[in-house]
PDB file with one MODEL, atoms N, CA, C and O in Angstrom:
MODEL        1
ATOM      1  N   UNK A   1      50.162 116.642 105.606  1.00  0.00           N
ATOM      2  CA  UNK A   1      49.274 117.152 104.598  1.00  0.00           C
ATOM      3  C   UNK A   1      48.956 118.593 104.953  1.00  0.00           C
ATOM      4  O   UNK A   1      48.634 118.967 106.081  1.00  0.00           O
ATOM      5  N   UNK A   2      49.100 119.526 103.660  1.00  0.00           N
ATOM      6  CA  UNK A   2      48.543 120.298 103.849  1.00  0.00           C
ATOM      7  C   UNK A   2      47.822 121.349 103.199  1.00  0.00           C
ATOM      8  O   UNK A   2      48.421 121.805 102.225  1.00  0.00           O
ATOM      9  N   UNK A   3      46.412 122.009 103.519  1.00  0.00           N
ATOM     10  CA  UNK A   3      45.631 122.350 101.950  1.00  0.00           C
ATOM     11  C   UNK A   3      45.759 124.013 102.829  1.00  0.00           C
ATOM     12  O   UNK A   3      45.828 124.536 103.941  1.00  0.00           O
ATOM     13  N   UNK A   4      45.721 124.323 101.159  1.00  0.00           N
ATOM     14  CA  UNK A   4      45.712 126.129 101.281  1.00  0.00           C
ATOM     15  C   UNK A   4      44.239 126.024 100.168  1.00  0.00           C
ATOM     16  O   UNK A   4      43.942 125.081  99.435  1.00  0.00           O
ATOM     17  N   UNK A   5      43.478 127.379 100.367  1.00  0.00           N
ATOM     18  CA  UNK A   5      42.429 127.823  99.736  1.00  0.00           C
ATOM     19  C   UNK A   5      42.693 129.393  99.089  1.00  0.00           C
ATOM     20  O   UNK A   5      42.575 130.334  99.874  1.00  0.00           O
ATOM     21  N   UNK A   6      42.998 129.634  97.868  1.00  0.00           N
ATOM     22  CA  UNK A   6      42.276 130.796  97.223  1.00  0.00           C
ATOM     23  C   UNK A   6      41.813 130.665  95.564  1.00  0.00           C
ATOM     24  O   UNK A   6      42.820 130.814  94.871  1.00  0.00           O
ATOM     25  N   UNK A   7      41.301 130.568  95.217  1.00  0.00           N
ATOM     26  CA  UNK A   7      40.236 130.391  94.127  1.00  0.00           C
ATOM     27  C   UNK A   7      40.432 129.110  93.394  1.00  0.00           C
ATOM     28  O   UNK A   7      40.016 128.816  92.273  1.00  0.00           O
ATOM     29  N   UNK A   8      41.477 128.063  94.618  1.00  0.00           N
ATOM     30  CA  UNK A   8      41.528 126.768  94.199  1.00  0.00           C
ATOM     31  C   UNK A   8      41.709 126.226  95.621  1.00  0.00           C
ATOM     32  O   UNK A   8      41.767 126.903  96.648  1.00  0.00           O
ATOM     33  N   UNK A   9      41.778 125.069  95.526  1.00  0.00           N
ATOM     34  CA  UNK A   9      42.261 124.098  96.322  1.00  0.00           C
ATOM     35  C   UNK A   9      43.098 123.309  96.489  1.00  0.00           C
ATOM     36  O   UNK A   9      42.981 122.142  96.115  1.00  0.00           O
ATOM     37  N   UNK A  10      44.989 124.160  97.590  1.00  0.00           N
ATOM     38  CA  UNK A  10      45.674 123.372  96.719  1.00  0.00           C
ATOM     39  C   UNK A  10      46.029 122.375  98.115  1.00  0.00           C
ATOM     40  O   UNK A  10      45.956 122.866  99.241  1.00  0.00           O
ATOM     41  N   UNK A  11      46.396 121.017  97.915  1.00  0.00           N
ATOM     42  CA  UNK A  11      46.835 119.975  98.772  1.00  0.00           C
ATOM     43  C   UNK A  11      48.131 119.221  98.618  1.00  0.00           C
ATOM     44  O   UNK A  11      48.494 118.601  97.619  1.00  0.00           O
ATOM     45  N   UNK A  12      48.939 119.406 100.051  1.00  0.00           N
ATOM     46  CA  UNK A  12      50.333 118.498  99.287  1.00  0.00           C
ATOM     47  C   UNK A  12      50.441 117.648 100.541  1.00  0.00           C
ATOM     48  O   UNK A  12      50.070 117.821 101.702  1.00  0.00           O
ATOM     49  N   UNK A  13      51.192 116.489  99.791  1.00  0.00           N
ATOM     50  CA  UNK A  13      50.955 115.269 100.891  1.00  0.00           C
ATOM     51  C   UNK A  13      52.222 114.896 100.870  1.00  0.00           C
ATOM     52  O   UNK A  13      52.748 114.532  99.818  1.00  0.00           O
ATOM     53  N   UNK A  14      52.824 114.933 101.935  1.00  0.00           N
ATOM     54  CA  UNK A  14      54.216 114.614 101.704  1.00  0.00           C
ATOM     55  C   UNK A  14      54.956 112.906 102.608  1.00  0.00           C
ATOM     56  O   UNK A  14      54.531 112.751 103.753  1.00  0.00           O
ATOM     57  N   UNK A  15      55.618 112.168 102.259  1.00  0.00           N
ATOM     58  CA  UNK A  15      55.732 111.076 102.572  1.00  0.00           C
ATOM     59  C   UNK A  15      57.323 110.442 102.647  1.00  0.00           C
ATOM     60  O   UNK A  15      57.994 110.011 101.709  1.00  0.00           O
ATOM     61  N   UNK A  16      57.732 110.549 104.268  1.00  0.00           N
ATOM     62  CA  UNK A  16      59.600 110.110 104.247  1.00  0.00           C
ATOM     63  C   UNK A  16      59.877 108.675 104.520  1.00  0.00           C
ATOM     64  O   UNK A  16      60.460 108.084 105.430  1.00  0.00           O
ATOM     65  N   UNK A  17      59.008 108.153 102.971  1.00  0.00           N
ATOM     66  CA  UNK A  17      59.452 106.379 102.932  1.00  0.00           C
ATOM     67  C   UNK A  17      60.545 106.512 102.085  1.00  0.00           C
ATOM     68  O   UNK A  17      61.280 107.497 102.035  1.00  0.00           O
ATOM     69  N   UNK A  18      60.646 105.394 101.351  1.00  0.00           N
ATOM     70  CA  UNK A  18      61.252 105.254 100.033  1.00  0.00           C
ATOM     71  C   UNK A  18      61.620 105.755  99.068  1.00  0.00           C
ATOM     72  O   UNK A  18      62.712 105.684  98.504  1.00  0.00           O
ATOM     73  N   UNK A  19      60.269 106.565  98.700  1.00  0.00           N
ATOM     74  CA  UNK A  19      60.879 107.184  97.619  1.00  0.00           C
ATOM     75  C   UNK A  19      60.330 106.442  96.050  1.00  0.00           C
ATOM     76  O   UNK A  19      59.940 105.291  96.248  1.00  0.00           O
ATOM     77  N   UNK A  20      60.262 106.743  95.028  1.00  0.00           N
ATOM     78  CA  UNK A  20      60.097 105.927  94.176  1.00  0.00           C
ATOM     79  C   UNK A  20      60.544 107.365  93.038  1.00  0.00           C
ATOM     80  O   UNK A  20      60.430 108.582  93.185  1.00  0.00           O
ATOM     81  N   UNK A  21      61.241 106.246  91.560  1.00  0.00           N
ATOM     82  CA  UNK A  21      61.211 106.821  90.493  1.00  0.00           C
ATOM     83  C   UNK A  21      60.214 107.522  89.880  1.00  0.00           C
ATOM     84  O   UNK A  21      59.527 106.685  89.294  1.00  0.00           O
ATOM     85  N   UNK A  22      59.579 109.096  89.628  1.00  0.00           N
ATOM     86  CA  UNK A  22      58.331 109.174  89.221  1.00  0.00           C
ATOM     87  C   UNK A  22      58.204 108.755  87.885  1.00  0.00           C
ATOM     88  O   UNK A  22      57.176 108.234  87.451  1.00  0.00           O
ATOM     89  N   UNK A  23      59.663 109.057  86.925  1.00  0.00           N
ATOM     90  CA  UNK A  23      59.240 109.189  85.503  1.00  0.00           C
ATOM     91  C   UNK A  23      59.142 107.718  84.843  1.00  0.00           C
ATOM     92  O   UNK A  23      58.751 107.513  83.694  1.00  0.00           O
ATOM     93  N   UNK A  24      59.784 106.203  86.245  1.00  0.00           N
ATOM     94  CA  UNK A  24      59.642 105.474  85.461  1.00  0.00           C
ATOM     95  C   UNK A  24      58.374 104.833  86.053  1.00  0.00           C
ATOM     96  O   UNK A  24      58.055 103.738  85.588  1.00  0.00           O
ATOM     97  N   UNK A  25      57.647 105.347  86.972  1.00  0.00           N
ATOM     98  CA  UNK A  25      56.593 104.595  87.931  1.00  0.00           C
ATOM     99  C   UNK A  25      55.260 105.186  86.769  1.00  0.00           C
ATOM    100  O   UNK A  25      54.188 104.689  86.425  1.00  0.00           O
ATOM    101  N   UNK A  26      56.088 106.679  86.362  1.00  0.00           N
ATOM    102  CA  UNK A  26      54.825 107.019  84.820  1.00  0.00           C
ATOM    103  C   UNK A  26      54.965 106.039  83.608  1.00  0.00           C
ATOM    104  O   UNK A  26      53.982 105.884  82.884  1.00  0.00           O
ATOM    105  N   UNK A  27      56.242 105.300  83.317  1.00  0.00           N
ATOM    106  CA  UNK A  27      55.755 104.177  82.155  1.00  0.00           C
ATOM    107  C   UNK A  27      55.619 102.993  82.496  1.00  0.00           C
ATOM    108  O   UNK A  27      55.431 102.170  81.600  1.00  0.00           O
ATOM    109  N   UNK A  28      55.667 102.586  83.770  1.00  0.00           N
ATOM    110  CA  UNK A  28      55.678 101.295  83.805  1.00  0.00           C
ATOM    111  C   UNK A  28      53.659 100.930  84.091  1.00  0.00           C
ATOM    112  O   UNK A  28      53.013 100.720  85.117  1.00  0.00           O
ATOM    113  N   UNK A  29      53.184 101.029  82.324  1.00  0.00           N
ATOM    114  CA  UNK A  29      51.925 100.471  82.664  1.00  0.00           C
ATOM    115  C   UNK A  29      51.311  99.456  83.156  1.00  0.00           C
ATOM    116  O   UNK A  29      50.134  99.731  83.388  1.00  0.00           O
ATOM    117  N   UNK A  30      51.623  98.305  83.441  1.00  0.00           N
ATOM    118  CA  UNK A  30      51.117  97.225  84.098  1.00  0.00           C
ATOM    119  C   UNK A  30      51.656  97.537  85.982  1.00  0.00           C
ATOM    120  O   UNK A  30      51.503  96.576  86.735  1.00  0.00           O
ATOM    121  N   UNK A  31      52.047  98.416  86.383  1.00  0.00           N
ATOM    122  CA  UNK A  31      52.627  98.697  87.655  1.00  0.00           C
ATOM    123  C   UNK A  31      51.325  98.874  88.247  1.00  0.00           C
ATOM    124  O   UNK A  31      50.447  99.534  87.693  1.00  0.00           O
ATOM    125  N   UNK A  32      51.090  97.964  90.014  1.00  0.00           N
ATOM    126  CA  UNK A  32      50.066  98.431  90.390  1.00  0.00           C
ATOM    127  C   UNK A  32      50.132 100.680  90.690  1.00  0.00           C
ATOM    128  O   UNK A  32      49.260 101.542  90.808  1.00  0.00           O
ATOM    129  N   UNK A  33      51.711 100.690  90.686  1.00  0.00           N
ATOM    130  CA  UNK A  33      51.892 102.301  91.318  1.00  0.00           C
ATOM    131  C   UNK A  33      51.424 103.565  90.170  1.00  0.00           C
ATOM    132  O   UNK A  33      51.085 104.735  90.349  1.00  0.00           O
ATOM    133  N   UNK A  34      51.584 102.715  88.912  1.00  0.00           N
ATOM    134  CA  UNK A  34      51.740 103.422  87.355  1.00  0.00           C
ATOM    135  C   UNK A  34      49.938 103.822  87.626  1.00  0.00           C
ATOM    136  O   UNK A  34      49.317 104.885  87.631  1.00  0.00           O
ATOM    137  N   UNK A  35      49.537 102.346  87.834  1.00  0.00           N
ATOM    138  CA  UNK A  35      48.054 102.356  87.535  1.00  0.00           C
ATOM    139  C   UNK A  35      47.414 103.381  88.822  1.00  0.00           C
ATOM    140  O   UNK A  35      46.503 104.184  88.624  1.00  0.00           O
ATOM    141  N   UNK A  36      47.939 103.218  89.861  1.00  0.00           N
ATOM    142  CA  UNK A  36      47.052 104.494  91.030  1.00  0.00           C
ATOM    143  C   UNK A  36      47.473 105.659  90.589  1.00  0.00           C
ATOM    144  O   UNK A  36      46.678 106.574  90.803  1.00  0.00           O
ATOM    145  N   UNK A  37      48.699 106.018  89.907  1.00  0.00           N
ATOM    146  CA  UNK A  37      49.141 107.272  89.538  1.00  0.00           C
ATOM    147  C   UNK A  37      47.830 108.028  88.220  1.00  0.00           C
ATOM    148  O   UNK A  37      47.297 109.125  88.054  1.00  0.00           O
ATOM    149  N   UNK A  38      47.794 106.683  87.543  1.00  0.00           N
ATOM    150  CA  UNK A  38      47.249 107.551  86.059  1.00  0.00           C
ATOM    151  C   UNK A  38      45.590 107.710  86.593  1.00  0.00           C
ATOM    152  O   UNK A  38      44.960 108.745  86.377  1.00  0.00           O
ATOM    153  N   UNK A  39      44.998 106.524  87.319  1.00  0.00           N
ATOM    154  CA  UNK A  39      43.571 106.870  87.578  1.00  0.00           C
ATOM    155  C   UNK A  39      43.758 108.550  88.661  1.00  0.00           C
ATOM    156  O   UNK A  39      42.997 109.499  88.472  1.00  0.00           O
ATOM    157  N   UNK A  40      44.695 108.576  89.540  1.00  0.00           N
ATOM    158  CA  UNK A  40      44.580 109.972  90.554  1.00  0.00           C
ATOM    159  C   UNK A  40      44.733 111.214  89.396  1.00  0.00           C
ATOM    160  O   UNK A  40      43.977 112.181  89.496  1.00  0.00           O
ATOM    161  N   UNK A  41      45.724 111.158  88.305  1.00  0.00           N
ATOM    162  CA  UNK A  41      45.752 112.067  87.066  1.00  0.00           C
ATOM    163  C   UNK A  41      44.299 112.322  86.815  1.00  0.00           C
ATOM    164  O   UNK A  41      43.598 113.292  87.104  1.00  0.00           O
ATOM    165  N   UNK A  42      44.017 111.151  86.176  1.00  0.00           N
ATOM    166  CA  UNK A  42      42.226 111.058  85.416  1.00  0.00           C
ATOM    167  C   UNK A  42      41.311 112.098  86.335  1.00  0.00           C
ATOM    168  O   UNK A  42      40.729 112.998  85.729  1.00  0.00           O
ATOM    169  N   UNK A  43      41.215 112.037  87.282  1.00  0.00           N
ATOM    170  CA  UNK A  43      40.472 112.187  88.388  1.00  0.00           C
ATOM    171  C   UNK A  43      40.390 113.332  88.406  1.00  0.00           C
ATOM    172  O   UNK A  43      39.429 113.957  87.957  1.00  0.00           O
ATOM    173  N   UNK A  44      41.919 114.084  89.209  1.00  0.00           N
ATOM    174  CA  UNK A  44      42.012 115.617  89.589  1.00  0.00           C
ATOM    175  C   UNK A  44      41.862 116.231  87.797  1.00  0.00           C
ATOM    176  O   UNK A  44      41.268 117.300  87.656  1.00  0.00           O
ATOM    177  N   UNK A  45      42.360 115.586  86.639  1.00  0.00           N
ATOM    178  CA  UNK A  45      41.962 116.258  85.239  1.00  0.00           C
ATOM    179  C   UNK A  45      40.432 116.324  84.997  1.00  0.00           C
ATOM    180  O   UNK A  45      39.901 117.260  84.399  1.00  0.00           O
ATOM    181  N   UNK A  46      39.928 115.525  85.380  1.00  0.00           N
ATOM    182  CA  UNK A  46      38.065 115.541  85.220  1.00  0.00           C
ATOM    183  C   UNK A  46      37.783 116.803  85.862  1.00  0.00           C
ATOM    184  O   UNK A  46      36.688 117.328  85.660  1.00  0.00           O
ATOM    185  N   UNK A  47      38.636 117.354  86.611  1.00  0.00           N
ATOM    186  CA  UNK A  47      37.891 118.497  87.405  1.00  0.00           C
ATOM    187  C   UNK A  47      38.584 119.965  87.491  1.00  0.00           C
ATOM    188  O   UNK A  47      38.481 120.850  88.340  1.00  0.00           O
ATOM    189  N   UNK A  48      39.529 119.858  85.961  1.00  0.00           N
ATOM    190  CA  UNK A  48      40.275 120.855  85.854  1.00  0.00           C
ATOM    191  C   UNK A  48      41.661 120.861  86.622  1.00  0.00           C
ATOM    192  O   UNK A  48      42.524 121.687  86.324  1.00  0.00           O
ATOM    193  N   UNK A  49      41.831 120.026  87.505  1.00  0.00           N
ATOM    194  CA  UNK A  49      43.038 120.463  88.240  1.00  0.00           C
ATOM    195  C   UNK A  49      44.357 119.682  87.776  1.00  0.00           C
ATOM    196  O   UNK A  49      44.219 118.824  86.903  1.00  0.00           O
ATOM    197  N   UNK A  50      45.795 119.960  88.378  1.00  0.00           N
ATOM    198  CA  UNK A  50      46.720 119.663  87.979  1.00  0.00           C
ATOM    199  C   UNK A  50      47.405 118.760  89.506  1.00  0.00           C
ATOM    200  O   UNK A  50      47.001 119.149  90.602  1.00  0.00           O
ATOM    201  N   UNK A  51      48.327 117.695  89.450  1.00  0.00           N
ATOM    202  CA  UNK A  51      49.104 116.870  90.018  1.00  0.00           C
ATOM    203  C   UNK A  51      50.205 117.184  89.411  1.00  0.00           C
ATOM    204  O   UNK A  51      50.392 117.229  88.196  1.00  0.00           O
ATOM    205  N   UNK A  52      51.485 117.565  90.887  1.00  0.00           N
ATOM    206  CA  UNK A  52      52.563 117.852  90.708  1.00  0.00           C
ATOM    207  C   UNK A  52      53.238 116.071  91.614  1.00  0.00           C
ATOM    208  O   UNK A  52      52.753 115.704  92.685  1.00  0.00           O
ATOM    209  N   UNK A  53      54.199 115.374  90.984  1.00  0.00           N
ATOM    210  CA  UNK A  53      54.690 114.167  91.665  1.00  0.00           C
ATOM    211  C   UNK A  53      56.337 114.474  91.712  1.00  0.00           C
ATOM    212  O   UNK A  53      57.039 114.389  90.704  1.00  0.00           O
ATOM    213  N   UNK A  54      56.897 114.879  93.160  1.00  0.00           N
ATOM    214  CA  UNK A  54      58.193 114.732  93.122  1.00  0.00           C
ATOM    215  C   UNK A  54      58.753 113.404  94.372  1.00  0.00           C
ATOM    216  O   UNK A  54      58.371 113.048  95.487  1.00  0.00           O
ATOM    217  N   UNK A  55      59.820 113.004  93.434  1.00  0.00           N
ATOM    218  CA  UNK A  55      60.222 111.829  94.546  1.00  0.00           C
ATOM    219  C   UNK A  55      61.437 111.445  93.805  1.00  0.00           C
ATOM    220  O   UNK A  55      61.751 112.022  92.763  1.00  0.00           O
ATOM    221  N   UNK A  56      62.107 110.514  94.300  1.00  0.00           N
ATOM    222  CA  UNK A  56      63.375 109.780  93.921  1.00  0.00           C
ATOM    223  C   UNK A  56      63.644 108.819  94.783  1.00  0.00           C
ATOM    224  O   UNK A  56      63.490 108.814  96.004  1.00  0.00           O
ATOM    225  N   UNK A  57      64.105 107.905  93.993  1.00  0.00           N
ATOM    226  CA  UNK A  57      64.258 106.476  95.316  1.00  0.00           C
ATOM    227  C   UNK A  57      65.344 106.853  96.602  1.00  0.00           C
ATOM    228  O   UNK A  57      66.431 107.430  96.596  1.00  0.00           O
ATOM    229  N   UNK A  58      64.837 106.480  97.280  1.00  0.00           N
ATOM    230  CA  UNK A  58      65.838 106.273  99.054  1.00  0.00           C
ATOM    231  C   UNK A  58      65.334 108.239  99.902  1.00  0.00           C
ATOM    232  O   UNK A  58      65.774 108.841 100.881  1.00  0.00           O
ATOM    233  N   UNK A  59      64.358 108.551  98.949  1.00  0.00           N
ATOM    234  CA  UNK A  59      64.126 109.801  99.094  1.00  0.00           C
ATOM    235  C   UNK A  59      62.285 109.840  99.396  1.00  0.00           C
ATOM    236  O   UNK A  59      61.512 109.261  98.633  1.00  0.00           O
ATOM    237  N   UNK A  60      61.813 110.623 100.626  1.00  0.00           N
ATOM    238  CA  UNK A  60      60.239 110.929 100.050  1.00  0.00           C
ATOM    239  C   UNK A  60      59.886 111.015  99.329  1.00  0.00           C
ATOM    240  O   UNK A  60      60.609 111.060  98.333  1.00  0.00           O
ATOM    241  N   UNK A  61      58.587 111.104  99.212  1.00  0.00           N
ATOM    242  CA  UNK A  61      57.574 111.243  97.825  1.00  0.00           C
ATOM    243  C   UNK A  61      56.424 112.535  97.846  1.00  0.00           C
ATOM    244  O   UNK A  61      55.644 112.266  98.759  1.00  0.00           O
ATOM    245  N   UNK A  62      55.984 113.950  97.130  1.00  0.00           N
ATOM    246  CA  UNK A  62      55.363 114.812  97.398  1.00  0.00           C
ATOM    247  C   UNK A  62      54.457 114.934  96.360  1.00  0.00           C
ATOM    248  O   UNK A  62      54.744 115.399  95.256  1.00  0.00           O
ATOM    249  N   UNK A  63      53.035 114.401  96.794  1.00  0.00           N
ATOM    250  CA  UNK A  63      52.029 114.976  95.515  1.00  0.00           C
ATOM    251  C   UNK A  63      51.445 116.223  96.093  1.00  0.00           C
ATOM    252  O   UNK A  63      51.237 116.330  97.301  1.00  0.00           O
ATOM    253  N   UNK A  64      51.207 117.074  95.315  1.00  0.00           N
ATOM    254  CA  UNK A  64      50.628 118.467  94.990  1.00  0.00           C
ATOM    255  C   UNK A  64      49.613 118.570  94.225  1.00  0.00           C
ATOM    256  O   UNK A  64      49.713 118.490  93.001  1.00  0.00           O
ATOM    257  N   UNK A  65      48.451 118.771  94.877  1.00  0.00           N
ATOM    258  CA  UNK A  65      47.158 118.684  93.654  1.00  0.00           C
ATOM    259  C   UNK A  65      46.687 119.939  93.980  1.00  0.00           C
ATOM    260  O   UNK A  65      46.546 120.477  95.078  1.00  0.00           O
ATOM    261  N   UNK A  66      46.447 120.353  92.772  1.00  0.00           N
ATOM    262  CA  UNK A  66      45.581 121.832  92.521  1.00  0.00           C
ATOM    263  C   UNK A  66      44.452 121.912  91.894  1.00  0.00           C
ATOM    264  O   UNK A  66      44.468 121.985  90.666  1.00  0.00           O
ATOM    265  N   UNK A  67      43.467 121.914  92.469  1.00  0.00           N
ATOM    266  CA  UNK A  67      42.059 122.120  91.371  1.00  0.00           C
ATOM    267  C   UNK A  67      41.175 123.637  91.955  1.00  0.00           C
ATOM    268  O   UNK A  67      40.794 124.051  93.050  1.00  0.00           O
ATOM    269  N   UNK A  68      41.141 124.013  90.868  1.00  0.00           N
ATOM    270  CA  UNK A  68      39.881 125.420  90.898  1.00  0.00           C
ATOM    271  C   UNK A  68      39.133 125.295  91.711  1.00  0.00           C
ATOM    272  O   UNK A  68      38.973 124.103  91.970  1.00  0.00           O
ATOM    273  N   UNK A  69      38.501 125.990  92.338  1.00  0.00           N
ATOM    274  CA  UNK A  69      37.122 125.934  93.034  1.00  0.00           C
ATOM    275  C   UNK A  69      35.906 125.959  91.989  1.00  0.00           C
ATOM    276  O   UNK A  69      34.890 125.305  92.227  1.00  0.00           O
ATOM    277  N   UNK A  70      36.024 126.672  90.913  1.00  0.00           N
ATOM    278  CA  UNK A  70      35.166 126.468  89.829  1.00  0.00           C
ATOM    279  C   UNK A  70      35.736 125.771  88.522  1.00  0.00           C
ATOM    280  O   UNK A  70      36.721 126.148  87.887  1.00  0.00           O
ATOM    281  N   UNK A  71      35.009 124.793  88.273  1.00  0.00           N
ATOM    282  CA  UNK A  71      35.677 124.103  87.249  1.00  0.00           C
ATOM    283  C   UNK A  71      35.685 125.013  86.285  1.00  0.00           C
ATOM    284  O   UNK A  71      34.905 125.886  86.665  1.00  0.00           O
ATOM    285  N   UNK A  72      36.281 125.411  84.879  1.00  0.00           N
ATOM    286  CA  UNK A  72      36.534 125.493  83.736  1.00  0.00           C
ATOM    287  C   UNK A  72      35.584 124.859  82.122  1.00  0.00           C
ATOM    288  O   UNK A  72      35.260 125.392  81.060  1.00  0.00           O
ATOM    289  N   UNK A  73      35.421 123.437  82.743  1.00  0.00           N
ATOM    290  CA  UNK A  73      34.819 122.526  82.010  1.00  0.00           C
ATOM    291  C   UNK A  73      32.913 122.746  82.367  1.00  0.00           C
ATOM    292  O   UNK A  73      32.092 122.017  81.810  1.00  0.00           O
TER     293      UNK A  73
ENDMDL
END
């Protein structure tokens, strides 16, 4: 993990498991992974910021969250 600071807060977490599909782990709504994905969306969006998700199966997984230091909202 690692966070940088200038007029946001950005954090990336990087992970050399598995791997997972992002675009189908984004439709598969009844997925417990779909469902931690869209509430962590909800979350960093309540506060202005953005989630970047790269991964592919047999490959790590890298979230990137960026939120302002001052919200917008």
């Amino acid at each position: 993990m690692s966070i940088e600071r200038h007029g946001y807060i950005r954090c990336s977490i990087q992970g050399d498991g598995i791997g997972l599909d992002a675009a189908q782990a984004s439709l598969d709504q009844g997925e417990p992974a779909a469902l931690a994905l869209r509430r962590i969306r909800e979350r960093i969006a309540a506060v202005s910021g953005t989630l970047r998700l790269t991964s592919r199966p047999g490959t790590g997984t890298e979230l990137l969250v960026t939120v302002p230091l001052r919200s917008s909202r």
